[in-house]
C-alpha positions in Angstrom: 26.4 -0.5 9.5 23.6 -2.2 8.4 22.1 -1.7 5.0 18.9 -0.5 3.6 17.6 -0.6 0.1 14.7 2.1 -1.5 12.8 0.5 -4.3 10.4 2.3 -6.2 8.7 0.8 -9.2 7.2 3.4 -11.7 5.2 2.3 -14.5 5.2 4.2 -18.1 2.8 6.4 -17.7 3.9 8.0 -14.4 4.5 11.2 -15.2 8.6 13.3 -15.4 6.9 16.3 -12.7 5.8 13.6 -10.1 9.0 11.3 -10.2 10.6 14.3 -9.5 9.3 15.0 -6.7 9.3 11.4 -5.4 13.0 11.6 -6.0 13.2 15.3 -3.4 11.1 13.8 -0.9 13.1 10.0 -0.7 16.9 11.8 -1.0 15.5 14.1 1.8 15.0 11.2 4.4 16.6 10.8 7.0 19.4 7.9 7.6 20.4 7.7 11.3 22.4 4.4 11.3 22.0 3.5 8.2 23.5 3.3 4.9 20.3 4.2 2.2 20.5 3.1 -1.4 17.7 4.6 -3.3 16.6 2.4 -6.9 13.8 3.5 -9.2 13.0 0.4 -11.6 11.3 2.4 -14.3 9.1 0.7 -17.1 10.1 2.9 -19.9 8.0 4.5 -22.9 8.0 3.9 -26.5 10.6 5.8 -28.1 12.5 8.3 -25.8 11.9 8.4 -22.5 12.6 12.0 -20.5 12.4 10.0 -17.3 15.2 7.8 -18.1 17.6 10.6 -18.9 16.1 12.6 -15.3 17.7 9.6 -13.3 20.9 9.2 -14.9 21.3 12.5 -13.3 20.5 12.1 -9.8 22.3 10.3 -7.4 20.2 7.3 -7.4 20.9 3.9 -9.3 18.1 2.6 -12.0 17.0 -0.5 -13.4 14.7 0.1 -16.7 12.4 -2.1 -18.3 11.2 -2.5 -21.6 8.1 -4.2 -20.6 5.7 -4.3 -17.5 6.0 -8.2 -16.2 4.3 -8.3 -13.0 3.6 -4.9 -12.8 4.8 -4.0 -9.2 5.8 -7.0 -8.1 7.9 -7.9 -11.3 9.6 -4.7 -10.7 10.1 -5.2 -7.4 11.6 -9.0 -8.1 13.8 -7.9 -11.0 15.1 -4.6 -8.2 15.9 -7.9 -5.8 17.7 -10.2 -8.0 19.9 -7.5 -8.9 21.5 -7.3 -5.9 24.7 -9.0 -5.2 24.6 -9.0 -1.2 20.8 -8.9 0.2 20.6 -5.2 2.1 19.4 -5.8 5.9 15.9 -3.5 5.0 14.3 -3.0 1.8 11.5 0.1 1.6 8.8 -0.2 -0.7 7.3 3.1 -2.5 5.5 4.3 -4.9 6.2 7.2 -7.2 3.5 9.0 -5.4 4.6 8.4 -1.6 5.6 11.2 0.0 6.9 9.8 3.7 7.7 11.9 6.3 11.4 12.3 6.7 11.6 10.3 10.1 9.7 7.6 8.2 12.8 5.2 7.9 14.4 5.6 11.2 11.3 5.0 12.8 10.0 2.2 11.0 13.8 0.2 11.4 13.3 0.8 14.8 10.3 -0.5 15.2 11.8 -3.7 13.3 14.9 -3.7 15.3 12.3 -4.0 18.5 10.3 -6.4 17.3 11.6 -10.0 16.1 9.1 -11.3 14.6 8.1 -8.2 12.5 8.6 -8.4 8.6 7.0 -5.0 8.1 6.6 -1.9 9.7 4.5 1.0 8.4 2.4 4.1 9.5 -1.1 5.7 8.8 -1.5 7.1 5.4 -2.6 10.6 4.2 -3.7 11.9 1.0 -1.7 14.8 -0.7 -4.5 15.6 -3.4 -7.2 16.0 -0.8 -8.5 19.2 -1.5 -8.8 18.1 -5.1 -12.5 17.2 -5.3 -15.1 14.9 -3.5 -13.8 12.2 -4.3 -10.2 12.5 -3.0 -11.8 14.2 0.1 -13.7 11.2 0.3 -10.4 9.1 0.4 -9.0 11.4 2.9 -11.6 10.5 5.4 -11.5 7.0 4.7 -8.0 7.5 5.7 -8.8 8.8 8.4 -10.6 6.3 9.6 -8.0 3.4 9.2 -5.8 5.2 11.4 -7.8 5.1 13.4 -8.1 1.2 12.9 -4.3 0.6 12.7 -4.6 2.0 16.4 -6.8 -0.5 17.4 -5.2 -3.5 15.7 -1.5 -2.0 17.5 -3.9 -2.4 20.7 -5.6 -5.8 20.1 -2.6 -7.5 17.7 -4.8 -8.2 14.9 -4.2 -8.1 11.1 -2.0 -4.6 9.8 -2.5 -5.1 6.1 -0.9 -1.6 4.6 -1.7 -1.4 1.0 1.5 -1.9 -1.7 3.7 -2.9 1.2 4.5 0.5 1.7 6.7 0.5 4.4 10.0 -1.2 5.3 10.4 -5.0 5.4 13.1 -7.2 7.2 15.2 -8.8 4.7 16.4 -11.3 6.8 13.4 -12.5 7.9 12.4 -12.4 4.2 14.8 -14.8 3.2 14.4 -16.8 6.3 11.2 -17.6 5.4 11.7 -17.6 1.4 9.6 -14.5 0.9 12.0 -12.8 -1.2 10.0 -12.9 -3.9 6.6 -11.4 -4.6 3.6 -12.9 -6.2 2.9 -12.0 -9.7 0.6 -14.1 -10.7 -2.3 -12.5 -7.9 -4.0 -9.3 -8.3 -3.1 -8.1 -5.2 1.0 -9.0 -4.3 0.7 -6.8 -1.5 -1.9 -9.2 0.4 -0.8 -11.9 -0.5 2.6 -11.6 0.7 0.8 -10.6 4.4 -1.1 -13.2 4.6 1.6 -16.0 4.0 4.0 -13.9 6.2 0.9 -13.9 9.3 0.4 -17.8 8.9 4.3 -18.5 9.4 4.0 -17.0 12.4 5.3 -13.1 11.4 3.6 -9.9 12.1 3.4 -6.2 10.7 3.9 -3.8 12.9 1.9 -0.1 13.1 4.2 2.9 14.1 2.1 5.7 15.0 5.6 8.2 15.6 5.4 8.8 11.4 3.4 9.1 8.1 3.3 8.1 4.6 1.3 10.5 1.9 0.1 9.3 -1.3 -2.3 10.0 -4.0 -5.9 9.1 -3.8 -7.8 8.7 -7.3 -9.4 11.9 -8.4 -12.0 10.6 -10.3 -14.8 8.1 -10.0 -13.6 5.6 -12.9 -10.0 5.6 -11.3 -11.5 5.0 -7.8 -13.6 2.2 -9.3 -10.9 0.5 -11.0 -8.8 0.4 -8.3 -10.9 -1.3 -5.9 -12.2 -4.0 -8.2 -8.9 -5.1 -8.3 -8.4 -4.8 -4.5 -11.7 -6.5 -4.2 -10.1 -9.1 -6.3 -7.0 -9.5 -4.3 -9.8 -10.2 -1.1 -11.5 -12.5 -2.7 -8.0 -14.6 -4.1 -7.1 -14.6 -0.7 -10.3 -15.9 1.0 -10.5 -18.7 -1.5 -6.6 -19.4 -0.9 -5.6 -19.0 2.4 -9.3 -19.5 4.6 -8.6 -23.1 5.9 -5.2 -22.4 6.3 -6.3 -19.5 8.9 -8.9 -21.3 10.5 -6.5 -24.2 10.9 -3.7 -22.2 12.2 -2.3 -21.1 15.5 -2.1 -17.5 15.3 -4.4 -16.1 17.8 -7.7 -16.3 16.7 -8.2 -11.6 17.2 -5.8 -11.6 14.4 -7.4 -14.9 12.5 -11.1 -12.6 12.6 -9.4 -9.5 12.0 -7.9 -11.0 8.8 -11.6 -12.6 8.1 -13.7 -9.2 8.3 -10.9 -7.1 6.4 -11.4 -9.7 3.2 -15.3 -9.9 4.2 -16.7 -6.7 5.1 -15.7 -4.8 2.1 -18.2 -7.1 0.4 -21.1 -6.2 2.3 -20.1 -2.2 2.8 -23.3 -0.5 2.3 -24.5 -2.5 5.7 -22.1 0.1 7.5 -24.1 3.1 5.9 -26.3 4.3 9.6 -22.9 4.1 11.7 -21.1 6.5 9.0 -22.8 9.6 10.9 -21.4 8.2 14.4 -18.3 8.7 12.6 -19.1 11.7 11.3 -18.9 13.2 14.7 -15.1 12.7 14.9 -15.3 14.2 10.9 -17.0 17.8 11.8 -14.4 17.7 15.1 -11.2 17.4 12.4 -12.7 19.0 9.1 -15.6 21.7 10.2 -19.0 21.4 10.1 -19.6 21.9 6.6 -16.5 20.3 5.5 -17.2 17.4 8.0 -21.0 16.7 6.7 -19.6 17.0 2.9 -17.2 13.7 3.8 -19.8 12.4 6.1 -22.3 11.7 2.7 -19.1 11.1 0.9 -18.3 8.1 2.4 -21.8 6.8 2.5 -21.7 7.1 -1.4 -18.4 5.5 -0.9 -20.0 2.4 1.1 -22.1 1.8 -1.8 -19.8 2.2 -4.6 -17.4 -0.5 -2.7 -19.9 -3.2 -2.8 -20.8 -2.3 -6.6 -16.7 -2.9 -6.9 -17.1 -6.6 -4.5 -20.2 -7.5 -6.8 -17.8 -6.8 -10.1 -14.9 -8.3 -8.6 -16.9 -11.5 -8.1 -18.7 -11.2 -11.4 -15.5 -11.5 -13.0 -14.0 -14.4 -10.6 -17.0 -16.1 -11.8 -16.6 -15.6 -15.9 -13.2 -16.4 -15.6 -12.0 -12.9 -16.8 -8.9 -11.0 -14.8 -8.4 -7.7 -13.8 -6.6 -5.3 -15.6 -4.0 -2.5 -14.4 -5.3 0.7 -15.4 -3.6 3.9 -15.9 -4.5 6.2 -13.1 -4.3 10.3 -13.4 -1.6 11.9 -11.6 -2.2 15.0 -9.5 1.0 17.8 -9.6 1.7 16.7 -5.5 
């Protein structure tokens, strides 16, 4: 029986009513073939730490920290190396992901079929959507990228899914001596993709499942956040460009990679196609609901290329980018 591993880092601030729910939704998947081991890798709190005590209690194993080296990808390293015998699969998640319960059987399968896939995933919803504008803003962007994973499954181009959220071959991992994540880069996630695409490896879109997650609720959160995705685009331009331009990938997947880094730059160019868009909006949402996302995401457009502009502002000071703590809705 082959083996897969959960890992899901949580940082201190998560909050006790949200890791409890992470932990109902990733004990409720289902298994098929496989035998599921579930580790949280929790960065504890000052002092006593409620959390801690909650996972004792469940039948899941846990690796606490007392500090927050490498954020994410730390966590995730330190989750790896303390495993005696590499599992076949390891799934990423975050505290907030709320997969569907056919999200690992699928996803394996989709590995199992495809040997040179280090990744498979699915399109993402937002669980907070109905909190405001701007996680119904999110929603529809969302939406969208779908609708672009559908098109890159199509064409073969570049299937970048945020936080690696998903589930990875471990033996291809080690084959090619990925089994360890970046943490000196602001985005690990990236990074990792584009190294696994220039040796060759894919990441595979399965359209039979679903992932939820949280989308920030508030502008500053929303801001935040995609500086430091903006940052991650930019690290990886400057890194990895002649590498893809020199490499034998096929060149759909070599200018899908380009305009995914580039575009977001230069966002507010796409503001008069948003209401071609919008069309498809109104047909999911309802006409009022559908215009309200519709001028959402043009505001959206603009705010991502303020976010590129102080990405590259401070890639040109020298300063980094800084993990913030993000609000947690009660999803």
């Amino acid at each position: 029986m082959e083996e897969l591993a959960v890992i899901v880092p949580v940082a201190s601030f998560e909050p006790l009513s949200v890791l409890k729910k992470s932990v109902d939704c990733l004990l409720d998947l289902e298994k098929g073939d496989l035998d599921v081991r579930v580790t949280y890798v929790l960065d504890l709190k000052e002092g006593a730490d409620d959390r801690l005590k909650f996972l004792e209690e469940m039948p899941v194993a846990v690796l606490s920290r007392m500090d927050n080296r490498g954020r994410r990808a730390g966590a995730v390293n330190d989750a790896l190396a303390a495993y005696g015998t590499m599992p076949d699969y390891i799934a990423l998640f975050d505290v907030d992901s709320r997969p569907l319960r056919n999200f690992l059987v699928e996803c394996v399968d989709a590995l199992r079929s495809n040997r040179d896939a280090i990744i498979a995933s699915s399109a993402r919803f937002v669980t907070n959507s109905d909190e405001n504008i701007v996680t119904q803003t999110i929603a529809a962007e969302y939406f969208f990228f779908s609708d672009v994973y559908r098109i890159f499954k199509m064409v073969g181009g570049f299937n970048q899914f945020n936080g690696l959220i998903g589930v990875l071959n471990m033996k291809l991992m080690e084959e090619h001596r990925f089994n360890r994540l970046n943490e000196s880069v602001s985005c690990e996630d990236l990074d990792f993709t584009q190294k696994a695409y220039l040796s060759g490896l894919v990441g595979v879109f399965v359209p039979e499942t679903l992932v939820g997650e949280q989308a920030p609720s508030s502008i500053r959160d929303l801001f935040n956040q995609r500086v430091r995705w903006l940052t991650g685009a930019y690290q990886g331009l400057r890194t990895y460009l002649e590498s893809f331009l020199r490499s034998k990938i096929p060149v759909s997947r070599r200018l899908a990679w380009f305009l995914a880094l580039t575009l977001p730059f230069v966002a507010f160019l796409a503001t008069p196609l948003v209401p071609l868009y919008g069309l498809l909006l109104w047909q999911r949402y309802g006409l009022r609901r559908g215009i309200v996302r519709t001028f959402g995401l043009i505001a959206h457009l603009w705010l991502i290329t303020l976010c590129g502009i102080v990405a590259l502002k401070k890639q040109v000071i020298g300063r980094g980018v800084e993990w913030k703590e993000s609000r947690r809705s009660e999803v």
